[in-house]
PDB file of N, CA, C, O and CB in Angstrom:
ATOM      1  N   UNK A   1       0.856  -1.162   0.000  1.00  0.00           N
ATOM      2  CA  UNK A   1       0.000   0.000   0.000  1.00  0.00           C
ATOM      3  C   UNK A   1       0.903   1.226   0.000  1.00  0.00           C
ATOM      4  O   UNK A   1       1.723   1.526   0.867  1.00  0.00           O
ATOM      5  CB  UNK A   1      -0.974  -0.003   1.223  1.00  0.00           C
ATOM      6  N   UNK A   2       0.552   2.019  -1.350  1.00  0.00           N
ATOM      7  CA  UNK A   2       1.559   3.286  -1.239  1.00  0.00           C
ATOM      8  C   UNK A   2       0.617   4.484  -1.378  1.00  0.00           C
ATOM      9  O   UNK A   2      -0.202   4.493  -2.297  1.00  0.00           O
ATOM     10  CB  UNK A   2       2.820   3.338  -2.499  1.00  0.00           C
ATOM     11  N   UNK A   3       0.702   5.560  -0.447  1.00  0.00           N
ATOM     12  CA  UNK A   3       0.300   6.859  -0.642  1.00  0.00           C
ATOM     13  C   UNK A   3       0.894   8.037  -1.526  1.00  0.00           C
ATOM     14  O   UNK A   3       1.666   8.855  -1.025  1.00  0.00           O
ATOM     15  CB  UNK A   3       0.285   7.234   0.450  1.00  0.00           C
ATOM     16  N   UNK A   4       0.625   8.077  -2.450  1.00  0.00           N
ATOM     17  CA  UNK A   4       1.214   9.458  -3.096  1.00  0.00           C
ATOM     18  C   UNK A   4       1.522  10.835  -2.203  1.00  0.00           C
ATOM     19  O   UNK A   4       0.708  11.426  -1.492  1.00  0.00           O
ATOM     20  CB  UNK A   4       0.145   9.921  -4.170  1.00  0.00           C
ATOM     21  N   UNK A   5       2.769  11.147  -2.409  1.00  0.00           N
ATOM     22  CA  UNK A   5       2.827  12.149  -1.542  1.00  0.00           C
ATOM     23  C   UNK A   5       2.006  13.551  -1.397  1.00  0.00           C
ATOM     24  O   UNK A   5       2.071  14.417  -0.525  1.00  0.00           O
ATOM     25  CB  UNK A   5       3.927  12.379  -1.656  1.00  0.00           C
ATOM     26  N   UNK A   6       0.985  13.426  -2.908  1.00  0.00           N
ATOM     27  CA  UNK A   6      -0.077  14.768  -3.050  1.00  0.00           C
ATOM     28  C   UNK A   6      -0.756  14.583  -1.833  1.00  0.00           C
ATOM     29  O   UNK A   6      -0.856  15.476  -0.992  1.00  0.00           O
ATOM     30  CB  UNK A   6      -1.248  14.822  -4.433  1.00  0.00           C
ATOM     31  N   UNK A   7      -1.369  13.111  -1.673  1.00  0.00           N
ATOM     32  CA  UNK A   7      -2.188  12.629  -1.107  1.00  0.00           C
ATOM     33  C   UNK A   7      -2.095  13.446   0.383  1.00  0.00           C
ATOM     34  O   UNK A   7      -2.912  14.258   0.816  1.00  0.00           O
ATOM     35  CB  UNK A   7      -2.015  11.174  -1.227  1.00  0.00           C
ATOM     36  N   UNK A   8      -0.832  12.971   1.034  1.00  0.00           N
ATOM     37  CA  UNK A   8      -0.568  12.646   2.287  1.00  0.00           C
ATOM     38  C   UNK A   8      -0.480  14.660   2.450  1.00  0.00           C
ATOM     39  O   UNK A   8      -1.076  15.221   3.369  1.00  0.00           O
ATOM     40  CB  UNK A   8       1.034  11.333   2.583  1.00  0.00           C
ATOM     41  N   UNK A   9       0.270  15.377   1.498  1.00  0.00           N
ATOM     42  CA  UNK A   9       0.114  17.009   1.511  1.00  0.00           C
ATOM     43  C   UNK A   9      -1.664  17.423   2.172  1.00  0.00           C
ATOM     44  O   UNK A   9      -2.086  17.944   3.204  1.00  0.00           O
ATOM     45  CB  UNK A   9       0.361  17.665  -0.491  1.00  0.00           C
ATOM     46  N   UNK A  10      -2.384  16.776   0.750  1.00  0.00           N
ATOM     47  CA  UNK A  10      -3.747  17.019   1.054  1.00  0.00           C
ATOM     48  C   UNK A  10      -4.561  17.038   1.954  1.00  0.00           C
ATOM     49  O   UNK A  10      -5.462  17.819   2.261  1.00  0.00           O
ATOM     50  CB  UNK A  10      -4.205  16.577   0.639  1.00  0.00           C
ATOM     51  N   UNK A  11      -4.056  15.801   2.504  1.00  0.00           N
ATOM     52  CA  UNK A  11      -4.418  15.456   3.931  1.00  0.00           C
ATOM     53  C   UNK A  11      -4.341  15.934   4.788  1.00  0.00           C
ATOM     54  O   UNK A  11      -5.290  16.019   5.568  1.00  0.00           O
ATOM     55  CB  UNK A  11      -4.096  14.755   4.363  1.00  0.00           C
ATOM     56  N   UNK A  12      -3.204  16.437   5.005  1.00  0.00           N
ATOM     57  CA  UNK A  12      -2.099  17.539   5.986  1.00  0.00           C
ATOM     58  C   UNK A  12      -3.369  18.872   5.835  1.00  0.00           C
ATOM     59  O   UNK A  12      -4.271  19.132   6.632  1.00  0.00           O
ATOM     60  CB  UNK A  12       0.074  18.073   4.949  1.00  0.00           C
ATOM     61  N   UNK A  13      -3.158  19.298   5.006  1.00  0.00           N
ATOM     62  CA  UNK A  13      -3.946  20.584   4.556  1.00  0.00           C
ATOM     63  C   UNK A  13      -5.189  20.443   4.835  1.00  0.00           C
ATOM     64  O   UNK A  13      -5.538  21.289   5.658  1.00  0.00           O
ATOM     65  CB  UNK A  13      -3.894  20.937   3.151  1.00  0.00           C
ATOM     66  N   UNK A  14      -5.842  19.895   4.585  1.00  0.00           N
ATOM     67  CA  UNK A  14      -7.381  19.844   5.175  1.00  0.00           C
ATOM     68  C   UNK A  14      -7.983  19.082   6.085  1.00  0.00           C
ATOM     69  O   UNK A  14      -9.191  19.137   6.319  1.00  0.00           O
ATOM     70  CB  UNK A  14      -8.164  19.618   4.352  1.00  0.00           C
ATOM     71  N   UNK A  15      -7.180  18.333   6.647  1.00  0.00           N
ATOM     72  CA  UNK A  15      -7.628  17.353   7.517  1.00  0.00           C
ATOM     73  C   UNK A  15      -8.449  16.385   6.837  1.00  0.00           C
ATOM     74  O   UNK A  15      -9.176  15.668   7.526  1.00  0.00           O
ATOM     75  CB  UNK A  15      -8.318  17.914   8.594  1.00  0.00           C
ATOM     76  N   UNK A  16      -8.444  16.317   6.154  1.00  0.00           N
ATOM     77  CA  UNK A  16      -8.963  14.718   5.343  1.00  0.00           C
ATOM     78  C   UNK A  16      -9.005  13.471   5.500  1.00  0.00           C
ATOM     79  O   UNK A  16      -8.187  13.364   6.413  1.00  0.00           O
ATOM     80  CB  UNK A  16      -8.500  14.416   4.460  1.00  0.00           C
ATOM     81  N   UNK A  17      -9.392  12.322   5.264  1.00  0.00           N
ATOM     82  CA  UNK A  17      -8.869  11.042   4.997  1.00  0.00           C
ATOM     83  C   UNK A  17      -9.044  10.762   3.842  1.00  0.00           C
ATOM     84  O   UNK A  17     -10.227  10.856   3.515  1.00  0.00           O
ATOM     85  CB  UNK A  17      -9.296  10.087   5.686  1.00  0.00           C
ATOM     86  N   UNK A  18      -8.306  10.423   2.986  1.00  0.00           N
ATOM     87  CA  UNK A  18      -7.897   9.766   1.708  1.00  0.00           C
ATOM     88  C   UNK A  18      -8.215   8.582   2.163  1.00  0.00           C
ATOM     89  O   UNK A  18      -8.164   8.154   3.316  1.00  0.00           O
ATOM     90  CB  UNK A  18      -6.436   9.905   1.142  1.00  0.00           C
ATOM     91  N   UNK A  19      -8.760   7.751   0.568  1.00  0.00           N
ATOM     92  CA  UNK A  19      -8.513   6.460   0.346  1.00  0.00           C
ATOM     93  C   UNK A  19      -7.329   5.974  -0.456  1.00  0.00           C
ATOM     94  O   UNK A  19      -6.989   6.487  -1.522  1.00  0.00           O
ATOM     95  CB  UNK A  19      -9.554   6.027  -0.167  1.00  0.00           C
ATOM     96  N   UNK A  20      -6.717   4.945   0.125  1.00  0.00           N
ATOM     97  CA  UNK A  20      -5.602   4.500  -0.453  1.00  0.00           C
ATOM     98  C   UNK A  20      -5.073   5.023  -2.054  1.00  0.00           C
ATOM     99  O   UNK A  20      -3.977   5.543  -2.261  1.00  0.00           O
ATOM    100  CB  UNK A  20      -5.846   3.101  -0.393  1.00  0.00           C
ATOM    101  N   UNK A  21      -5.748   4.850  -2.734  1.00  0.00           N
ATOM    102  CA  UNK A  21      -5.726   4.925  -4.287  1.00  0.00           C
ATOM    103  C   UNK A  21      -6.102   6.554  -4.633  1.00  0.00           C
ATOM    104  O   UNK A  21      -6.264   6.895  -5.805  1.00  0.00           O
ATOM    105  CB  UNK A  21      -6.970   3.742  -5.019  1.00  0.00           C
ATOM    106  N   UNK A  22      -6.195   7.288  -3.792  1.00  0.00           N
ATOM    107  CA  UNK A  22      -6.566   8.924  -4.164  1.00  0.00           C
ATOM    108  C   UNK A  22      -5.529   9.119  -5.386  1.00  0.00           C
ATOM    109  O   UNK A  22      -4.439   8.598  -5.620  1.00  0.00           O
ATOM    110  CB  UNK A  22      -6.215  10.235  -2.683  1.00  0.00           C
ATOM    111  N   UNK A  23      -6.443  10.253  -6.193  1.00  0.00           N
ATOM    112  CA  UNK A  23      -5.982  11.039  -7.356  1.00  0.00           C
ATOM    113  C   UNK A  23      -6.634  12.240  -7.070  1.00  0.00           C
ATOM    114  O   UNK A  23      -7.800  12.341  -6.689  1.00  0.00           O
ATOM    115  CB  UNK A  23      -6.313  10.470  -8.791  1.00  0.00           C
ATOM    116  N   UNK A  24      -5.919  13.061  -7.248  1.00  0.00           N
ATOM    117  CA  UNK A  24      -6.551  14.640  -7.424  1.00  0.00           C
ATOM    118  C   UNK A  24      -7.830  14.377  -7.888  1.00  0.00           C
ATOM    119  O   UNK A  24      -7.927  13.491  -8.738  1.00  0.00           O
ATOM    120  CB  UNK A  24      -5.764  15.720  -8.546  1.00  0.00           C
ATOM    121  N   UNK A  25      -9.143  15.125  -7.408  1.00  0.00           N
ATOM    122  CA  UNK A  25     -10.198  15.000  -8.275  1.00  0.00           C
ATOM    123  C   UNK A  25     -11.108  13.895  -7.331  1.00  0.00           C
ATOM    124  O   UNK A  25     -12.322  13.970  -7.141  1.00  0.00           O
ATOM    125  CB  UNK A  25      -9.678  14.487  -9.891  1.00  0.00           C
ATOM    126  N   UNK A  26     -10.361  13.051  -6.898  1.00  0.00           N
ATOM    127  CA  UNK A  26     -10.990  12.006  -5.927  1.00  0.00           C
ATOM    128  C   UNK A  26     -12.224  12.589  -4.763  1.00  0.00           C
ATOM    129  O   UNK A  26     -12.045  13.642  -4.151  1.00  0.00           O
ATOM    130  CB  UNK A  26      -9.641  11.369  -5.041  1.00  0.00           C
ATOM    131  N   UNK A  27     -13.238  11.898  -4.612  1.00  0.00           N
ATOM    132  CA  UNK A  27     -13.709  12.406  -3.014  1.00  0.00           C
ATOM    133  C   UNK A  27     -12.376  12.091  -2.015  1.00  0.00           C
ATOM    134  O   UNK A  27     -11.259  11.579  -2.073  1.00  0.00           O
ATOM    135  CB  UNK A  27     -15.285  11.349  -2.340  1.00  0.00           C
ATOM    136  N   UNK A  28     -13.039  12.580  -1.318  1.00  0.00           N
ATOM    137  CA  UNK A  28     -12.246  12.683   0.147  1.00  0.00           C
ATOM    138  C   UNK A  28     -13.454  12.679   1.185  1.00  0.00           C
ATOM    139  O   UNK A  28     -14.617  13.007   0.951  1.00  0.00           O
ATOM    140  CB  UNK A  28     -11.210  14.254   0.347  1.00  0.00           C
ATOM    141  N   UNK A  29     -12.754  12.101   2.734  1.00  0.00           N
ATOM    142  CA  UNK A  29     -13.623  12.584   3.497  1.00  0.00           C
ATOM    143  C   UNK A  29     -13.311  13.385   4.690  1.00  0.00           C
ATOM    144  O   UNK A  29     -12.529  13.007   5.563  1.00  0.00           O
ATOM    145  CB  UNK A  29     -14.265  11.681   3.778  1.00  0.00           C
ATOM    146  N   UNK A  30     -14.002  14.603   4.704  1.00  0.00           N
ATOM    147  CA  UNK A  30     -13.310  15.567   5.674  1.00  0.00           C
ATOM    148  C   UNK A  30     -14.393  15.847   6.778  1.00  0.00           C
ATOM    149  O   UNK A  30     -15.619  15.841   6.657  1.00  0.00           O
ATOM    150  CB  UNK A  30     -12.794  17.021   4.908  1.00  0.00           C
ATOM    151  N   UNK A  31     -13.601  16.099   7.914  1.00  0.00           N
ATOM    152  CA  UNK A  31     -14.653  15.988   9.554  1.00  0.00           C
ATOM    153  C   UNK A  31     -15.550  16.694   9.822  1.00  0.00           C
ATOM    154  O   UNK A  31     -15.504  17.885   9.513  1.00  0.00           O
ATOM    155  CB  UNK A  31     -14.073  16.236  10.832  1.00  0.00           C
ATOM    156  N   UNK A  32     -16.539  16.193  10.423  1.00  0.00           N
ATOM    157  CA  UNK A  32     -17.393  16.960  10.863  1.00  0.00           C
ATOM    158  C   UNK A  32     -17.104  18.510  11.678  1.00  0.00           C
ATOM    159  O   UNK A  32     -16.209  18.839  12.456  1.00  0.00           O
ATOM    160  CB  UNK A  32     -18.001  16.077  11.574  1.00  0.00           C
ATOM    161  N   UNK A  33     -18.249  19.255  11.139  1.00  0.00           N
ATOM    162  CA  UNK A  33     -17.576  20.459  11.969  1.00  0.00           C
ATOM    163  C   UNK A  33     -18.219  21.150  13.093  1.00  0.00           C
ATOM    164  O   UNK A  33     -19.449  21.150  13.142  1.00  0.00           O
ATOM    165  CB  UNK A  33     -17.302  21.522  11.112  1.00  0.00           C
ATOM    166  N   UNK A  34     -17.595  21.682  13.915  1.00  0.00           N
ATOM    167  CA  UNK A  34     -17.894  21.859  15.289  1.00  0.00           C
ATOM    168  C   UNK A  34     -18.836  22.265  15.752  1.00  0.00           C
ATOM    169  O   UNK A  34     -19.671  21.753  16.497  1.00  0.00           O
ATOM    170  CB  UNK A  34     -17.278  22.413  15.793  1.00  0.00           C
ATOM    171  N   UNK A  35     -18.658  24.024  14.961  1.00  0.00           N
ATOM    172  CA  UNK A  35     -20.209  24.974  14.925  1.00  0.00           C
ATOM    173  C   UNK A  35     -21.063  25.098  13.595  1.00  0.00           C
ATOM    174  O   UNK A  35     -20.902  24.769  12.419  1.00  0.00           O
ATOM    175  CB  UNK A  35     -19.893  26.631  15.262  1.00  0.00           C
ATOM    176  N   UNK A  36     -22.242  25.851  14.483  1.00  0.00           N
ATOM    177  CA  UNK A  36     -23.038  25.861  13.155  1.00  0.00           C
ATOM    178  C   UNK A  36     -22.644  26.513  12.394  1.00  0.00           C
ATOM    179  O   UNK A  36     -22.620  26.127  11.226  1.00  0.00           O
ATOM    180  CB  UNK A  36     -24.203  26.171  13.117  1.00  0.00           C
ATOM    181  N   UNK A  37     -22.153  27.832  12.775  1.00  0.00           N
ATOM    182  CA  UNK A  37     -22.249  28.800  11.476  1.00  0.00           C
ATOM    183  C   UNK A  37     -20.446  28.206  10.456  1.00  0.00           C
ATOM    184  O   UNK A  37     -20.005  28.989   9.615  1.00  0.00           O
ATOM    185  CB  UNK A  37     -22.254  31.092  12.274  1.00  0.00           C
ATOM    186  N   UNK A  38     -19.811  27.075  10.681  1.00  0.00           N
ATOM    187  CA  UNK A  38     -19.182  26.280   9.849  1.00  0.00           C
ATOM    188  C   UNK A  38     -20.203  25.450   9.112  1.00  0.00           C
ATOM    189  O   UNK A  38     -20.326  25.326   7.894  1.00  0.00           O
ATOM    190  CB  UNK A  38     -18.210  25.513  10.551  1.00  0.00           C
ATOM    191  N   UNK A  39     -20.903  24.911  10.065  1.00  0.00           N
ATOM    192  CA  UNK A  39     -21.788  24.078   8.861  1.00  0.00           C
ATOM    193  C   UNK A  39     -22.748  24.906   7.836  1.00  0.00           C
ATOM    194  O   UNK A  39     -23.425  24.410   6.936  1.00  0.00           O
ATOM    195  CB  UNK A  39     -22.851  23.011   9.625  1.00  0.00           C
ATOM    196  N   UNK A  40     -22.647  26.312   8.189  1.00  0.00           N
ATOM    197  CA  UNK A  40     -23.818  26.796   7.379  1.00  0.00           C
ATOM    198  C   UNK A  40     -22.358  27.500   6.270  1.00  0.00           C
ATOM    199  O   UNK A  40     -22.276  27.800   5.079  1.00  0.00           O
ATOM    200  CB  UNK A  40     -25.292  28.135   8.410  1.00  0.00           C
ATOM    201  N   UNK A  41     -21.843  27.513   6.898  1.00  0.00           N
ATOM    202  CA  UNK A  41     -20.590  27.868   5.218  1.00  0.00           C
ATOM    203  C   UNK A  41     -20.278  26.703   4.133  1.00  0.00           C
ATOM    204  O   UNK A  41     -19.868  26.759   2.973  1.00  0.00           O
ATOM    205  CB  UNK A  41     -18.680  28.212   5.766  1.00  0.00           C
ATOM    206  N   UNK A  42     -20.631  25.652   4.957  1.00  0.00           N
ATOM    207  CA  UNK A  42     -19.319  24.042   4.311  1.00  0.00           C
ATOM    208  C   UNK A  42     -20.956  23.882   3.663  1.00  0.00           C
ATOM    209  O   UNK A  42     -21.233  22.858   3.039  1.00  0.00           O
ATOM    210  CB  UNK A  42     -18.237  22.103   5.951  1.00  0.00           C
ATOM    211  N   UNK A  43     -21.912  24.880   3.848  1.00  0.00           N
ATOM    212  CA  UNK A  43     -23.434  24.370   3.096  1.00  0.00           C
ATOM    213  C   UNK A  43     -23.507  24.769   1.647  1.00  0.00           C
ATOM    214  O   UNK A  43     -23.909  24.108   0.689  1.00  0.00           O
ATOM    215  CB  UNK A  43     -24.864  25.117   3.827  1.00  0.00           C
ATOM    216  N   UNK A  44     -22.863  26.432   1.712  1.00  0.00           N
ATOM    217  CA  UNK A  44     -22.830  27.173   0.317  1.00  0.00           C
ATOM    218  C   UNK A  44     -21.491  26.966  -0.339  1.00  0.00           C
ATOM    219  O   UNK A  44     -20.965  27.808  -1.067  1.00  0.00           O
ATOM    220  CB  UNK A  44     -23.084  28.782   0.461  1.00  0.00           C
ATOM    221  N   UNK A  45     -20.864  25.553   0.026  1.00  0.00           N
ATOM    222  CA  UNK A  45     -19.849  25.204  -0.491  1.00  0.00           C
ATOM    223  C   UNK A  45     -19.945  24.539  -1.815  1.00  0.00           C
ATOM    224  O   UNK A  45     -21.152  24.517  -2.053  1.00  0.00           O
ATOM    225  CB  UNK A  45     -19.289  24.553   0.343  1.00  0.00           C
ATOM    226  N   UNK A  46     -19.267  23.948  -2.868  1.00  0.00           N
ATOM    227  CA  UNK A  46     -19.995  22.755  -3.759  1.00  0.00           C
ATOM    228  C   UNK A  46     -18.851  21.504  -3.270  1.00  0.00           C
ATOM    229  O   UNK A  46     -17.964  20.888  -3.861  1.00  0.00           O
ATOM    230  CB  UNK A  46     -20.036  23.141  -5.857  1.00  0.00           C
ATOM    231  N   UNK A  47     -19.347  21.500  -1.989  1.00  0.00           N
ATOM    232  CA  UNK A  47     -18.421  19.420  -1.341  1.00  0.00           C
ATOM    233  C   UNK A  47     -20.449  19.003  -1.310  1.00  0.00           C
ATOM    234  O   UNK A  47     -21.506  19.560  -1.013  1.00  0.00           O
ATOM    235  CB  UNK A  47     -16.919  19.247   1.695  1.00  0.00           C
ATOM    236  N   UNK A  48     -19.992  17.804  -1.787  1.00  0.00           N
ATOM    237  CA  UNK A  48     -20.961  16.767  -1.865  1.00  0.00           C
ATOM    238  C   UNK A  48     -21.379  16.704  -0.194  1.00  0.00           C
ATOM    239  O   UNK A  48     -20.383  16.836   0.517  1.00  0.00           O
ATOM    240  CB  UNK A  48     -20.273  15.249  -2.596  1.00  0.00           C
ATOM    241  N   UNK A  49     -22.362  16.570   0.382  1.00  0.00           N
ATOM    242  CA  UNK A  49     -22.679  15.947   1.746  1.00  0.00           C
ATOM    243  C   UNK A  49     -23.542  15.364   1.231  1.00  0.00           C
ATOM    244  O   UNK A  49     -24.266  15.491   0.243  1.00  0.00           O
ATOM    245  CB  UNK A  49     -23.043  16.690   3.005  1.00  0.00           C
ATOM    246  N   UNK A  50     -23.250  14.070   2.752  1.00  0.00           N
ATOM    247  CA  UNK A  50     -23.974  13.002   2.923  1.00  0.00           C
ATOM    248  C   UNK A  50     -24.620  12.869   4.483  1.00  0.00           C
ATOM    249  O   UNK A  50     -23.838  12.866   5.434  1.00  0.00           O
ATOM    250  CB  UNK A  50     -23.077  11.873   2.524  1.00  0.00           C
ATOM    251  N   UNK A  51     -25.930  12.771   4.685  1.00  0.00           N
ATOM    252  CA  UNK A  51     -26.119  12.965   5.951  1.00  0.00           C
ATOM    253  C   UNK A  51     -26.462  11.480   6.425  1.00  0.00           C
ATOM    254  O   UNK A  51     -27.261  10.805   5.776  1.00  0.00           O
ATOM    255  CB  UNK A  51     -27.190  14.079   6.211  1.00  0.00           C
ATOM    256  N   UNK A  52     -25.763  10.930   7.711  1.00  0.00           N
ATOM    257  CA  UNK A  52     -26.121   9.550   8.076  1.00  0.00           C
ATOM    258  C   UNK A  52     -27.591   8.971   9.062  1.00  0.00           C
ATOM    259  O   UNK A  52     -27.752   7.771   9.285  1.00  0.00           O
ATOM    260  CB  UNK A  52     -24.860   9.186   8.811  1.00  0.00           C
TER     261      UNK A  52
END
């Protein structure tokens, strides 16, 4: 199992988790966020959400 080093940058930078095989362009999944008025920004964002 090898991580590209974009990957592991990306990661660094946004707090992410990559899946093994990431390519630029890939989803990612990045953490939940703390307050609301983050969630009401990460809303008028264009990241895909998924609510569980």
């Amino acid at each position: 199992m090898k991580r590209s080093p974009l990957a592991l940058h990306t990661s660094d930078e946004y707090k992410a988790a990559m899946p093994v095989d990431w390519q630029p362009g890939d989803k990612a999944i990045v953490p939940a966020l703390k307050t609301v008025e983050g969630s009401a920004e990460r809303k008028k964002s264009n990241l895909e959400m998924i609510v569980w």
